[in-house]
C-alpha positions as CSV (number, residue, x, y, z in Angstrom):
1,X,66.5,264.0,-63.7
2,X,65.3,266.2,-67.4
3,X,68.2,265.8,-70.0
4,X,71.0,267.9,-69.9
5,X,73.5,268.6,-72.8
6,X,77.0,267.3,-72.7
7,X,78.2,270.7,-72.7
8,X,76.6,271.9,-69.7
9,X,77.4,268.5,-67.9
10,X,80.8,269.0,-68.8
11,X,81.4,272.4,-67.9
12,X,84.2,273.0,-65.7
13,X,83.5,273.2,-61.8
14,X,86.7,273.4,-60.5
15,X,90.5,275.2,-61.9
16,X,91.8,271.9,-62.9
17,X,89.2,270.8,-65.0
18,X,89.8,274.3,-67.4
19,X,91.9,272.8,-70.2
20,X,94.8,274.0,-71.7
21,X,95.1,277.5,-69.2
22,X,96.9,276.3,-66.3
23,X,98.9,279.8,-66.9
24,X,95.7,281.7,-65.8
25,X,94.2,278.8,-63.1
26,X,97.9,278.8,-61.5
27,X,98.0,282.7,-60.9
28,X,94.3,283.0,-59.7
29,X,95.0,279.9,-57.5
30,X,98.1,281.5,-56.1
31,X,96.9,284.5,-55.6
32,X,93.9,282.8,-53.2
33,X,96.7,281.4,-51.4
34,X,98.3,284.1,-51.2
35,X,95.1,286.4,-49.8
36,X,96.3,289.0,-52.5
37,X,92.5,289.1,-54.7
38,X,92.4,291.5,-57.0
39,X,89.0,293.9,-57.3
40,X,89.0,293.7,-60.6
41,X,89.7,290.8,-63.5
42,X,89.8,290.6,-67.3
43,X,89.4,287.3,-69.0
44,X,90.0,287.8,-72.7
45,X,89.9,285.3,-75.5
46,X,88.2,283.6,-78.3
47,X,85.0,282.1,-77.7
48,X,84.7,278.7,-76.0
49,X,88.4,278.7,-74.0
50,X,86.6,279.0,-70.5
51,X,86.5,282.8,-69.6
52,X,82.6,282.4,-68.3
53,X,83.4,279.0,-66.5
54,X,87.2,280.5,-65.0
55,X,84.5,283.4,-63.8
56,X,82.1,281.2,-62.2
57,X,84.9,279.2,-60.5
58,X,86.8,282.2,-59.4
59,X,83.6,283.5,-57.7
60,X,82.6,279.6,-55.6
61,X,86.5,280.1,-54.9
62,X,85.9,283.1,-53.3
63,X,82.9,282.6,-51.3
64,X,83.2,279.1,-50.6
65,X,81.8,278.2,-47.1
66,X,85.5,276.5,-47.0
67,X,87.4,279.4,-48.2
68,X,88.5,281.4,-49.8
69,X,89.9,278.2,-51.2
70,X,91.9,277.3,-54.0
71,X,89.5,275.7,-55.7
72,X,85.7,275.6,-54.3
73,X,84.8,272.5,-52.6
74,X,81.4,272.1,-55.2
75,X,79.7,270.5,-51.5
76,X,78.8,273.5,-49.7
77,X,75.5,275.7,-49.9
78,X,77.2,278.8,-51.5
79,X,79.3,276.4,-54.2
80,X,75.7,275.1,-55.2
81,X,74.2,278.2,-55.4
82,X,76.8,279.6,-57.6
83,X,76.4,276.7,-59.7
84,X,72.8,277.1,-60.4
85,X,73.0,280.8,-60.9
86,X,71.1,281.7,-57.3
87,X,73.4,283.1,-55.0
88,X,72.4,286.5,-53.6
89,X,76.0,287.7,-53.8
90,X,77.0,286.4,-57.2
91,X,75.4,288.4,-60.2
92,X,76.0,287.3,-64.2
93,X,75.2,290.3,-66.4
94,X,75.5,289.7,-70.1
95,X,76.4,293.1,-71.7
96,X,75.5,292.9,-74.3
97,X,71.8,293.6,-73.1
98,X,72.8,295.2,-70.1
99,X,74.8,298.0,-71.9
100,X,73.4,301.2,-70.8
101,X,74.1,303.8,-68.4
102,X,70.7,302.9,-66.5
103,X,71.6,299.6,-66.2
104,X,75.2,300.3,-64.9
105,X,73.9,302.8,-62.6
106,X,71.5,300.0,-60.9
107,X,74.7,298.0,-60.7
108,X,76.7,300.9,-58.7
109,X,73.4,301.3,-56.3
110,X,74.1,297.6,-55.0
111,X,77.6,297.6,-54.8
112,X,77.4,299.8,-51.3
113,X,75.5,296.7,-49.4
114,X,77.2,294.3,-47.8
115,X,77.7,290.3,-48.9
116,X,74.4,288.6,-47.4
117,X,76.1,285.2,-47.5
118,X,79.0,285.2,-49.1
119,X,82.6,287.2,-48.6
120,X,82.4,289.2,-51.6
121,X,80.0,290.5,-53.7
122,X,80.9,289.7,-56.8
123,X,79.8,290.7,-60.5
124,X,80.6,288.7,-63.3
125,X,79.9,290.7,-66.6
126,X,80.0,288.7,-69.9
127,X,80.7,290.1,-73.1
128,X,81.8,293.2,-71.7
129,X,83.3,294.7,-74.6
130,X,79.4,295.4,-75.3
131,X,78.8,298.0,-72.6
132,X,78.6,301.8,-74.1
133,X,81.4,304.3,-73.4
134,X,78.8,306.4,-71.3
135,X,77.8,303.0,-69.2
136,X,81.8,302.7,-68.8
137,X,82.2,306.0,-67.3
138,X,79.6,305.8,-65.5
139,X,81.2,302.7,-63.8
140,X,85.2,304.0,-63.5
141,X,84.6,305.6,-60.5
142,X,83.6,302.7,-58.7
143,X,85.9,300.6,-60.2
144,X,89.1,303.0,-59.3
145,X,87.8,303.0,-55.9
146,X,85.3,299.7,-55.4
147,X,84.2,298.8,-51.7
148,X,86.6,296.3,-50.2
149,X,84.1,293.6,-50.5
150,X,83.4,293.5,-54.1
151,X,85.1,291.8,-56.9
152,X,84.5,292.1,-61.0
153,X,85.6,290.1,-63.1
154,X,84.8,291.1,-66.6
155,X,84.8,288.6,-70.1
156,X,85.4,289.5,-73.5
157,X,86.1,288.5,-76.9
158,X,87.4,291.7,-77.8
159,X,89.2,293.4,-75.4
160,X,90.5,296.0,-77.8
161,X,86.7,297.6,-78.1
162,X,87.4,298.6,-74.1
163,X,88.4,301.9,-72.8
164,X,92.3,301.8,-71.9
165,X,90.9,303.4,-68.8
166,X,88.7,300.5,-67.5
167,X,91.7,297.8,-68.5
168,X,94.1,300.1,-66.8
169,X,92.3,299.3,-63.8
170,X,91.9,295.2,-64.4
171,X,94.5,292.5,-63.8
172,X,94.4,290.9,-67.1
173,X,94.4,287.0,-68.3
174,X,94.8,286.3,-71.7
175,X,92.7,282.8,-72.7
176,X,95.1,280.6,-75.6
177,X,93.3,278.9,-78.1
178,X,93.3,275.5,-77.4
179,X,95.6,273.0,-79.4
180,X,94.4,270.1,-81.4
181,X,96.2,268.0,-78.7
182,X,94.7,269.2,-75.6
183,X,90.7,268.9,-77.2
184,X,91.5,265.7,-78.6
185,X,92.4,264.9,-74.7
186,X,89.5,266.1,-73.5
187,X,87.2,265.0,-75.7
188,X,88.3,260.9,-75.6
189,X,88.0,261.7,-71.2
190,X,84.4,262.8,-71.7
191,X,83.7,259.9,-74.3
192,X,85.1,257.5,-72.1
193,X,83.2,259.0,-69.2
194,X,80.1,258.7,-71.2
195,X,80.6,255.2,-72.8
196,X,81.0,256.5,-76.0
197,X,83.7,254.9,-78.4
């Protein structure tokens, strides 16, 4: 197998492995359990606190051959798929290059279809504070009224730059920085893992 950075082999897969934001993995976790999925999600925080990798967990979670589960079973097909950025029902946008009303209108023509494969069809937009004010209206409507089968769950850095219209219709998680206590933690389980002193 080619080399892969510490940072990618690290990366969480599962809730538990996010560090330091069990207030955000416990109330996604519950609400799994609990059937009660939101359509829409707001991960906000500074960079590096596991917004992206809370996304791509939420969305195995959710279309999990085992599932919805809790946590996603990192075994089955769709799990893997999700992992390697290939499933058909899973899309990662980065908006910052994906900003314009074009590009959001593409998005609202697939959001009609049906899952292939999975239960939900789910968009995960990064770095959505970048999208334009026009792309943003363009999108409301679908997000005040979205198909039951499709999820978003958008990532930012800067929430404030969104329209109070779009985070009106999000349930919002707040990422904390992490302490000096919880990386040092972490970092002496993935030296130890590694054989590093």
């Amino acid at each position: 197998m080619s080399y892969q950075a510490i940072a990618r082999k690290w990366r969480p897969q599962r809730f538990e492995d996010i560090a330091g934001q069990t207030h955000i993995t416990r109330t996604v976790q519950n609400a799994i359990r609990l059937d009660r999925i939101h359509h829409a999600y707001l991960f906000c925080g500074a960079r590096g606190v596991g917004k992206t990798s809370a996304a791509r967990i939420l969305a195995k979670a959710l279309n999990c051959d085992n599932g919805p589960a809790e946590n996603p079973c990192n075994e089955c097909v769709s799990c893997q798929e999700v992992t390697r950025g290939g499933h058909p029902d899973v899309t990662e946008i980065d908006g910052a290059s994906n900003n314009r009303v074009d590009d959001v209108r593409d998005l609202i023509e697939t959001v009609r279809y049906m899952p292939t494969k999975g239960r939900y069809r789910i968009y995960v937009i990064d770095e959505v504070h970048m999208v334009t004010t026009a792309a943003f209206n363009a999108l409301l409507k679908t997000l005040e009224e979205p198909p039951a089968h499709v999820v978003f769950i958008f990532a930012t850095t800067d929430p404030q730059k969104l329209p109070d219209t779009v985070v009106s219709r999000c349930q919002r998680f707040d990422f904390k920085m992490l302490p000096a206590r919880i990386i040092h933690e972490r970092m002496r389980h993935i030296c130890d893992s590694e054989g590093v002193d």
